[in-house]
C-alpha positions as CSV (number, residue, x, y, z in Angstrom):
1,X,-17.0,-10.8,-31.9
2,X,-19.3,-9.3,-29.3
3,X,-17.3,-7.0,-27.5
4,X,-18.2,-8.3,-23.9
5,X,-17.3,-11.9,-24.6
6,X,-14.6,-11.0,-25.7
7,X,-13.6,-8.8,-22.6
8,X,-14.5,-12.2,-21.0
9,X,-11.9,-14.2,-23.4
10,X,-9.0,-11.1,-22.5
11,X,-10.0,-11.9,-18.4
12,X,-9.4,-15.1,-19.1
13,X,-6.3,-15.4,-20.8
14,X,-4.6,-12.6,-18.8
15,X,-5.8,-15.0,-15.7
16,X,-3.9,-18.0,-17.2
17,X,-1.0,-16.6,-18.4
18,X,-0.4,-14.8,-15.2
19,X,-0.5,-17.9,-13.2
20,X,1.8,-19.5,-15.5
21,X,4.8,-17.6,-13.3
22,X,5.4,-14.9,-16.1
23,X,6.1,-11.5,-13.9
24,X,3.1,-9.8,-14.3
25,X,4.7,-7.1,-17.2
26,X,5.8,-9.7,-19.2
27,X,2.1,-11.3,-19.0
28,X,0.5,-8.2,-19.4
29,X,2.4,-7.6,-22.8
30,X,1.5,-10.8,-24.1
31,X,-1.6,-10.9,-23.7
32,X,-2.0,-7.5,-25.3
33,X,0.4,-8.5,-28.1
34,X,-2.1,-11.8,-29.0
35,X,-5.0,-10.0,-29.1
36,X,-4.0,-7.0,-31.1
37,X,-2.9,-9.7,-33.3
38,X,-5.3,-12.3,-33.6
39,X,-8.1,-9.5,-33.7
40,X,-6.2,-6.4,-35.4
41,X,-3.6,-7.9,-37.2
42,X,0.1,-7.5,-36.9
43,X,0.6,-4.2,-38.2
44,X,-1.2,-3.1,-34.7
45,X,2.1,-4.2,-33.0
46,X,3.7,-1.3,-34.8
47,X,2.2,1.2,-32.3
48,X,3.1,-0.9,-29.3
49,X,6.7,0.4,-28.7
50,X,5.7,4.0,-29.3
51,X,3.1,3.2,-25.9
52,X,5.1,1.3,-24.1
53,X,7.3,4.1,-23.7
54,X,5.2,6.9,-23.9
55,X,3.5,5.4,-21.0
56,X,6.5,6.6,-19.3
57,X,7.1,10.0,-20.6
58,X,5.3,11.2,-17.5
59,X,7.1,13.3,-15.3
60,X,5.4,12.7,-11.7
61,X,6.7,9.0,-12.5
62,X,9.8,10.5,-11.4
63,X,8.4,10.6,-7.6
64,X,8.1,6.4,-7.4
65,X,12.2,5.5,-7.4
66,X,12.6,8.9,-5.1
67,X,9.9,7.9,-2.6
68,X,11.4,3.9,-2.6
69,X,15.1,5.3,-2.3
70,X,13.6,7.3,0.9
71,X,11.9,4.2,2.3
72,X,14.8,1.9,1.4
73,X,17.1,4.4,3.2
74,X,14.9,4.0,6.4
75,X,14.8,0.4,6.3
76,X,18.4,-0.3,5.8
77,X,19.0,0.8,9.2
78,X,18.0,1.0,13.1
79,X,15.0,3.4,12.7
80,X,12.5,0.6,13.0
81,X,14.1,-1.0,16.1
82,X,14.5,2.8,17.3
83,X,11.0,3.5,16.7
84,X,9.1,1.1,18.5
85,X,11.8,1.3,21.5
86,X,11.0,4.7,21.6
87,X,6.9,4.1,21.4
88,X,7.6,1.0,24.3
89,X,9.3,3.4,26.2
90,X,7.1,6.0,26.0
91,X,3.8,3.5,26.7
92,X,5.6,0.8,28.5
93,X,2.9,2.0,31.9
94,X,0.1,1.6,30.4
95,X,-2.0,-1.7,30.4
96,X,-1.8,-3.7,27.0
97,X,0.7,-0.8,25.8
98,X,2.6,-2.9,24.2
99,X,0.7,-4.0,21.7
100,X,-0.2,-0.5,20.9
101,X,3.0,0.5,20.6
102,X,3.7,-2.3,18.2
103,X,0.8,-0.6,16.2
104,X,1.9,2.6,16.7
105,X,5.6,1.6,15.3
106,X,4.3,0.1,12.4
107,X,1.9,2.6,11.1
108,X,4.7,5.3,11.8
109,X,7.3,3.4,9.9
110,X,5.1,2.0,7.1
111,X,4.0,5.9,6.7
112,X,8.3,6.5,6.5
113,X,9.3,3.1,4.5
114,X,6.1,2.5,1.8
115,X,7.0,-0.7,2.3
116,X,4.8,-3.5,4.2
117,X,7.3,-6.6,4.0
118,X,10.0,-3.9,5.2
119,X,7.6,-2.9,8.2
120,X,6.6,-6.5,8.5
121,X,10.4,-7.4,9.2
122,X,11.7,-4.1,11.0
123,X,8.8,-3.9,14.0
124,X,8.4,-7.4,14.0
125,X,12.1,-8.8,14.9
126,X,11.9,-6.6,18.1
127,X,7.9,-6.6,18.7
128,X,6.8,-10.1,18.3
129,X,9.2,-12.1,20.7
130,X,8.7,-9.1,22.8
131,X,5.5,-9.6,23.2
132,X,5.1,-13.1,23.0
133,X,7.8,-13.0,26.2
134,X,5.4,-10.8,27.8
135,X,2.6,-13.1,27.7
136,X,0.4,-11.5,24.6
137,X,-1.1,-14.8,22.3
138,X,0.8,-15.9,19.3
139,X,-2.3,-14.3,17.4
140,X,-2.2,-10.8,18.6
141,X,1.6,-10.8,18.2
142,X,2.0,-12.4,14.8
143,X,-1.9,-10.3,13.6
144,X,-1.0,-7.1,14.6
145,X,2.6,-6.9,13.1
146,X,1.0,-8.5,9.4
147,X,-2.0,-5.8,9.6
148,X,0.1,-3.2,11.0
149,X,2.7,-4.0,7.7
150,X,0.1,-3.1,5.5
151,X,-0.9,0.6,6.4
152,X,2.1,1.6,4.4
153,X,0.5,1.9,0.9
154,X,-2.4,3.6,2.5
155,X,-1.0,6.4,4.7
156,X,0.6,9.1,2.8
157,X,3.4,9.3,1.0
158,X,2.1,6.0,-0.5
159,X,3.7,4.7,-3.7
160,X,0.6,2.6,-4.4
161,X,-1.3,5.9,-4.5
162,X,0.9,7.8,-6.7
163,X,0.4,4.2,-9.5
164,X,-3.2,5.1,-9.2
165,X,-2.7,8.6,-9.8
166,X,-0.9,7.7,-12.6
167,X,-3.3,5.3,-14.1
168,X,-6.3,7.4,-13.8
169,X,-5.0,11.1,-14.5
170,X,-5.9,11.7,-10.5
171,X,-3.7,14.1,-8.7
172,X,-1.4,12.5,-6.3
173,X,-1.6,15.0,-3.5
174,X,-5.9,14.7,-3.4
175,X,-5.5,11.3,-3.0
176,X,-2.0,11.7,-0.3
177,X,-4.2,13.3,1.6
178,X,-7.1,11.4,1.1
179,X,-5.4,8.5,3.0
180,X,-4.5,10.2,6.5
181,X,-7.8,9.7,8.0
182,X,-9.1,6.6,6.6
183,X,-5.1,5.4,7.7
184,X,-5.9,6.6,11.3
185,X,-9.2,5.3,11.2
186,X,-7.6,1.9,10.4
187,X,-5.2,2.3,13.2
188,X,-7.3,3.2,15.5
189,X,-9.8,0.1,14.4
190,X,-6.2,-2.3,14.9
191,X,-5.6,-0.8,18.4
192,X,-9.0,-1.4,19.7
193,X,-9.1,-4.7,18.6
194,X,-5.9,-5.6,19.7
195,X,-6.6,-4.3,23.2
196,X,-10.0,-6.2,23.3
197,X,-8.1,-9.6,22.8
198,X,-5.6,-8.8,25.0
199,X,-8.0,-8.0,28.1
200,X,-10.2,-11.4,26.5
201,X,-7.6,-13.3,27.2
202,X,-6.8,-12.4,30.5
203,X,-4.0,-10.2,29.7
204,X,-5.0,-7.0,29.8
205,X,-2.8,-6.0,32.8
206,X,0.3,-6.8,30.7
207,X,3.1,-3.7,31.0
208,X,6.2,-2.8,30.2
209,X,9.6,-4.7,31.5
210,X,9.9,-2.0,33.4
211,X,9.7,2.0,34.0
212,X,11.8,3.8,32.3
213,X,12.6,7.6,33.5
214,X,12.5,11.0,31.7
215,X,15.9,10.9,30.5
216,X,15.7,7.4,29.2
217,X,12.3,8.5,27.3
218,X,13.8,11.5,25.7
219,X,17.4,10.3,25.2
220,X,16.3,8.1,22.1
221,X,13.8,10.5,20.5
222,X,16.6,12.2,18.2
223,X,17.5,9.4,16.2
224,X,13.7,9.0,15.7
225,X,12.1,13.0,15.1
226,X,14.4,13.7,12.5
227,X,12.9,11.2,9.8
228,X,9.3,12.1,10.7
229,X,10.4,15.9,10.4
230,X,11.5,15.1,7.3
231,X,8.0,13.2,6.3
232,X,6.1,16.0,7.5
233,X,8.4,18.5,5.5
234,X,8.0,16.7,2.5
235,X,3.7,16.8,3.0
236,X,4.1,20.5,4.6
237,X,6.1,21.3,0.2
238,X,3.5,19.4,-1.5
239,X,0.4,20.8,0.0
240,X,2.3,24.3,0.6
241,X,2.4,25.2,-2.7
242,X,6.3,25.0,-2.3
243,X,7.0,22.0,-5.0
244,X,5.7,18.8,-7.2
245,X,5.2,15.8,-5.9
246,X,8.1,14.5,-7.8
247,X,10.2,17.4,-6.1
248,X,9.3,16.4,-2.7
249,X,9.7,12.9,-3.4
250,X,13.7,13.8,-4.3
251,X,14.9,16.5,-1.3
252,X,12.8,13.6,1.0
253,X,15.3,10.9,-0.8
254,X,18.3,12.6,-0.3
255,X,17.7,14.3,3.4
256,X,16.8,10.3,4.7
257,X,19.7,9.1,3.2
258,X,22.2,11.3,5.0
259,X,20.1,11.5,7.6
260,X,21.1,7.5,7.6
261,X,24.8,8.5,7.3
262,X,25.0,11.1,10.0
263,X,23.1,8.8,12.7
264,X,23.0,5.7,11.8
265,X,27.0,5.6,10.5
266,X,25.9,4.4,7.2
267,X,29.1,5.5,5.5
268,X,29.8,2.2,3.9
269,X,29.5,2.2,0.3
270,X,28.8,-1.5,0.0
271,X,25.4,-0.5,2.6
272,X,25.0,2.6,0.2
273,X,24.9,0.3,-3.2
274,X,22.9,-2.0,-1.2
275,X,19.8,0.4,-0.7
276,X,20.7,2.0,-4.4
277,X,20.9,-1.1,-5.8
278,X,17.3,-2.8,-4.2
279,X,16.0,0.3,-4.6
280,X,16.6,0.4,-8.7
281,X,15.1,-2.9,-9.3
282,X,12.1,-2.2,-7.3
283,X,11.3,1.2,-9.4
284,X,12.2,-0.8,-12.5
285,X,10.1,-3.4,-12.1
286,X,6.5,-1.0,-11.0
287,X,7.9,1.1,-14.2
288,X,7.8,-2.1,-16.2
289,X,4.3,-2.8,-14.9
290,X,3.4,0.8,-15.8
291,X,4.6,0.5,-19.2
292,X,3.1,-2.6,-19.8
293,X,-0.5,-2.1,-18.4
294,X,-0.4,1.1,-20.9
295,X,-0.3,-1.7,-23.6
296,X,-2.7,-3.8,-21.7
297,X,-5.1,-0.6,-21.5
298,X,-4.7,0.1,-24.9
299,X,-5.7,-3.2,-26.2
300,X,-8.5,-3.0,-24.6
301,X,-10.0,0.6,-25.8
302,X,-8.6,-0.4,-29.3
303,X,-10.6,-3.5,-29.1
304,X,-13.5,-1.3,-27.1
305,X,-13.5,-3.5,-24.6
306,X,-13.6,-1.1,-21.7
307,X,-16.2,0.8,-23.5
308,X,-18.6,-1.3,-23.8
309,X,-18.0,-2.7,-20.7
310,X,-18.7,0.8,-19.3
311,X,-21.7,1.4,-21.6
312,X,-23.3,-2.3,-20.2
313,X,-23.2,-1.3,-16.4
314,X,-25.0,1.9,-17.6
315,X,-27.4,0.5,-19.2
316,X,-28.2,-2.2,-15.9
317,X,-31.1,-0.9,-13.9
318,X,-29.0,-1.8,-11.0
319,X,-28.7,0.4,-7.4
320,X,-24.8,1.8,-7.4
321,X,-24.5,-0.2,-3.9
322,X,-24.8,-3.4,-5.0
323,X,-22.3,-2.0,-8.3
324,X,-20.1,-1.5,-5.6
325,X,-20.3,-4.2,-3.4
326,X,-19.8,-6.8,-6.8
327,X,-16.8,-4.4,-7.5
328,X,-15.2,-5.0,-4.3
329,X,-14.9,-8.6,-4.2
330,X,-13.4,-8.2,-7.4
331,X,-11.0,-6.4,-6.2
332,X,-10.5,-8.8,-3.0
333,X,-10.4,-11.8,-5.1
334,X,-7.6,-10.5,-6.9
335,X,-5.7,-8.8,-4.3
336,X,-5.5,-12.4,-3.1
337,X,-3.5,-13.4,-6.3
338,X,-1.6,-10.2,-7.3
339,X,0.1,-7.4,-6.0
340,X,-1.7,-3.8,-5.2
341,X,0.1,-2.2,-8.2
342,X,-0.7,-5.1,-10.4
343,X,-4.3,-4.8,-9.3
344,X,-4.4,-1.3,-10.0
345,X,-3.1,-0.9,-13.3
346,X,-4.9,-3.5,-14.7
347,X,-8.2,-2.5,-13.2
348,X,-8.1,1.0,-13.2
349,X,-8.9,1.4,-17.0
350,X,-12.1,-0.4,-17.1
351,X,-13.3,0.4,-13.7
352,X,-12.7,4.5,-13.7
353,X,-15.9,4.4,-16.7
354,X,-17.7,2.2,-14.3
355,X,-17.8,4.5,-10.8
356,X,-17.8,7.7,-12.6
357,X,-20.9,6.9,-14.3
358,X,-22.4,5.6,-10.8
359,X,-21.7,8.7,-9.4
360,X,-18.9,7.6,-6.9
361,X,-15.9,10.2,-6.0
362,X,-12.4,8.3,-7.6
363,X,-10.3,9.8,-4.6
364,X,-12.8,8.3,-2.5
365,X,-12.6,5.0,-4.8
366,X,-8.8,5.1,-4.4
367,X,-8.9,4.9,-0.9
368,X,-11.3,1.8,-1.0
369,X,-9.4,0.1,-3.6
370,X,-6.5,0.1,-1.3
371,X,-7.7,-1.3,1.9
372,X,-9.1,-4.0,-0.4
373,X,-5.3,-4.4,-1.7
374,X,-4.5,-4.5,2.5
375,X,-6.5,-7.2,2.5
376,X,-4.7,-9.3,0.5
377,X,-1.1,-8.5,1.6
378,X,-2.5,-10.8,4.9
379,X,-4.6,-13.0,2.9
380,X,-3.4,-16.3,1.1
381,X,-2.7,-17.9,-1.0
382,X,0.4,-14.8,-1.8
383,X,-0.6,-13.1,1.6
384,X,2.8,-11.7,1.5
385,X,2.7,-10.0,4.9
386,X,2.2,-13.5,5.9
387,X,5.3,-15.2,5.2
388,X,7.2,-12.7,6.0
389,X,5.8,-12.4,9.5
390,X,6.2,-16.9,9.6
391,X,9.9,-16.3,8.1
392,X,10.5,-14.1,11.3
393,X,8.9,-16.3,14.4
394,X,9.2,-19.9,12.2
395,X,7.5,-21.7,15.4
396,X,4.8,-19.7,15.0
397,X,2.9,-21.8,12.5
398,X,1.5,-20.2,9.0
399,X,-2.2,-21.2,10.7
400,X,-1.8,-19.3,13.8
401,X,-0.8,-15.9,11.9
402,X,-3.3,-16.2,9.6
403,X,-6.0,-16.3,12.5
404,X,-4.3,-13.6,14.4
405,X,-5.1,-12.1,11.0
406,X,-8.4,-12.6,10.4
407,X,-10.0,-10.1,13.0
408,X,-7.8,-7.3,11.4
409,X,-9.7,-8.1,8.3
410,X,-12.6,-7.5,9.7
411,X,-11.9,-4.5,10.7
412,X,-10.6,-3.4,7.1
413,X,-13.9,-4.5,6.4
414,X,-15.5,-2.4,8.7
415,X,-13.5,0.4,7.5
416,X,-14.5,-0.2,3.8
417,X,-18.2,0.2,5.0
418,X,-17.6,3.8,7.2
419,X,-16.0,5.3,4.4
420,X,-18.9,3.8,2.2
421,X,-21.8,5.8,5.0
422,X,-19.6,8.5,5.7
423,X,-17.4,9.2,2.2
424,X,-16.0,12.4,3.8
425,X,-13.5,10.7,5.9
426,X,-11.9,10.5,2.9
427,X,-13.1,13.3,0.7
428,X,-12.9,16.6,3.3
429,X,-9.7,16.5,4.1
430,X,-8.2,17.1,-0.1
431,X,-11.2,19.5,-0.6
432,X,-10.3,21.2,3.1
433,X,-6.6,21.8,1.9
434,X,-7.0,22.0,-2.2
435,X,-10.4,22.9,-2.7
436,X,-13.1,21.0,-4.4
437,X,-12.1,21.0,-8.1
438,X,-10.5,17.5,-9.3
């Protein structure tokens, strides 16, 4: 069988069988397994074991539970509600401040957690009836929270990163870094909307409850500097030469999780288990994923799938623009259905042939790749940010969040398109600090 129609056959299968409400391992291996089959025979399945686990025998895998134990650490205590007191503190004065320090909170924390449901629920229990008391619209209240949520697998250290380095042999701390200012650049992009609908709708005189004074301002910044110290020490190893991403990813772990005993009081070792406990079944199941899309991605070079795939586009007298452009709403259309590690490991094999030969940077791609995959975290039908953001203010209706939304879309969109004119917002800073060799 033509090799192309029969990438379209795997596409379609692995799109039905996923939907069926298989986890997306499980799907992923099954697929795989029928093909090799049906098209190899059965003594192919010999080998799958032997990938499976080899997929795993990698050691920077080791940084993905470490940097989830340090997020779940964060999250399992007061540091969200600390941080945006703090930020509301600090901005209360200023017109429309609260909303910006709503933003502010959330990028910070989804930067410490990884995590954009964890963000989602942390700033948003304090922020959104905060604000909505204030006088901000249900929109920009229930919007900026869901956008906000989603910085955290773009600004470094980023767990969704680290899959993709992973999957396409890309070092980890290129593409860390390749995410600060395209993350800002988002942030900045959420702020300024958020600020314009404020003052649109007559509320851009909103301030804090109050002032607060000096001492009140600086009283709550030590339960709050200590965890970004320790984010910044763990970028300041990794780029310094000091240690391995993996390395980092463990002192980071353990320093936030006493750093949760010592302030928070989180001596209980029911609250410990807790955070080990979550924190376990997350890394097993994007392990699991891992594993399996090794199979998946070996089906499909076995059954030169992804080569001739890749040798196709080549051979299209088509301008790399347009390439891209069809390759983003791919990746929209199925950031709507799946989750950003999902999307990754399943795309990453045949789409790596396909940029490299256009001539596109894959740090660059990386970065692209994962505002698309920000896009569907507040996009439905999953839109996860987006029940999580209804399951906190339920009389906020699932409508009304998803246009508060909507704008902050736009501005991922907007950011897609600056990096695509200006590619060195995410390219200068990695070759600034590591130089310009891959």
């Amino acid at each position: 069988m033509d090799p192309l129609l029969l990438g379209a056959l795997v596409a379609l299968a692995t799109i039905l069988v996923l939907f069926s409400g298989v986890s997306v391992a499980i799907g992923l291996l099954i697929v795989s397994a029928g093909f090799l089959i049906v098209f190899d025979g059965v003594r192919s399945l010999e080998l799958m074991p032997e990938i499976l686990f080899g997929k795993l025998n990698n050691f920077a895998l080791l940084s993905i539970p470490m940097f989830i134990i340090m997020g779940a650490s964060i999250a399992s205590t007061r540091a969200g509600a600390d941080l945006y007191e703090a930020l509301e503190r600090w901005l209360t004065r200023v017109p429309g401040g609260l909303v910006v320090s709503n933003l502010g909170a959330c990028a910070l924390f989804a930067a410490m957690s990884g995590s954009s449901p964890a963000t989602c629920a942390a700033i948003g229990k304090m922020g959104i009836p905060e604000m909505r008391k204030r006088g901000y619209p249900d929109g920009v209240a229930a919007g900026s929270i869901a956008a906000g949520g989603t910085l955290g697998i773009l600004i470094p250290p980023s767990v969704t990163m680290i899959v993709y380095g992973i999957a396409t042999e890309t070092s980890i701390g290129r593409l860390f870094l390749a995410g600060v200012f395209p993350g800002l650049l988002l942030v900045g992009l959420f702020m300024a909307w958020s600020l314009y609908s404020t003052w649109r709708s007559g509320q851009a005189g909103v301030l804090g409850a109050g002032s607060y004074t000096w001492r009140e301002k600086f009283e709550i910044l030590p339960r709050v500097v200590p965890f970004l110290l320790i984010i910044l020490g763990v970028l300041y190893a990794m780029y310094g030469g000091i240690a391995t991403p993996s390395e980092t990813a463990a002192v980071g772990a353990l320093l936030c999780l006493v750093i949760a005993m010592v302030i928070y009081r989180l001596w209980d070792p029911r609250a410990l288990w807790v955070v080990l406990r979550d924190s376990t079944r997350e890394s097993v199941m994007i392990l699991f994923i891992i594993a399996a899309a090794g199979v998946f991605s070996y089906m499909l070079s076995s059954l030169f799938i992804t080569q001739s795939i890749a040798e196709w586009i080549g051979t299209l007298e088509v301008n790399r623009w347009i390439l891209m452009g069809a390759i983003n709403i791919f990746l929209l259309i199925a950031g709507f259905f799946l989750p950003p590690v999902a999307v990754i490991l399943m795309a990453a094999p045949i789409l790596l042939p396909i940029i490299e030969t256009a001539g596109f940077d894959p740090i660059w791609f990386a970065v692209v790749l994962t505002i698309n995959m920000e896009i569907g975290l507040i996009s439905p039908p999953v839109g996860l940010n987006l029940y999580v953001i209804n399951g906190i203010a339920p009389d906020i209706s699932l409508k009304t969040i998803l246009t508060g939304s909507l704008p902050f879309v736009a501005c991922m969109v907007i950011a897609i398109i600056l990096l695509c004119l200006f590619p060195g917002l995410a390219t200068w800073l990695p070759d600034a600090v590591m130089g310009t060799g891959f």
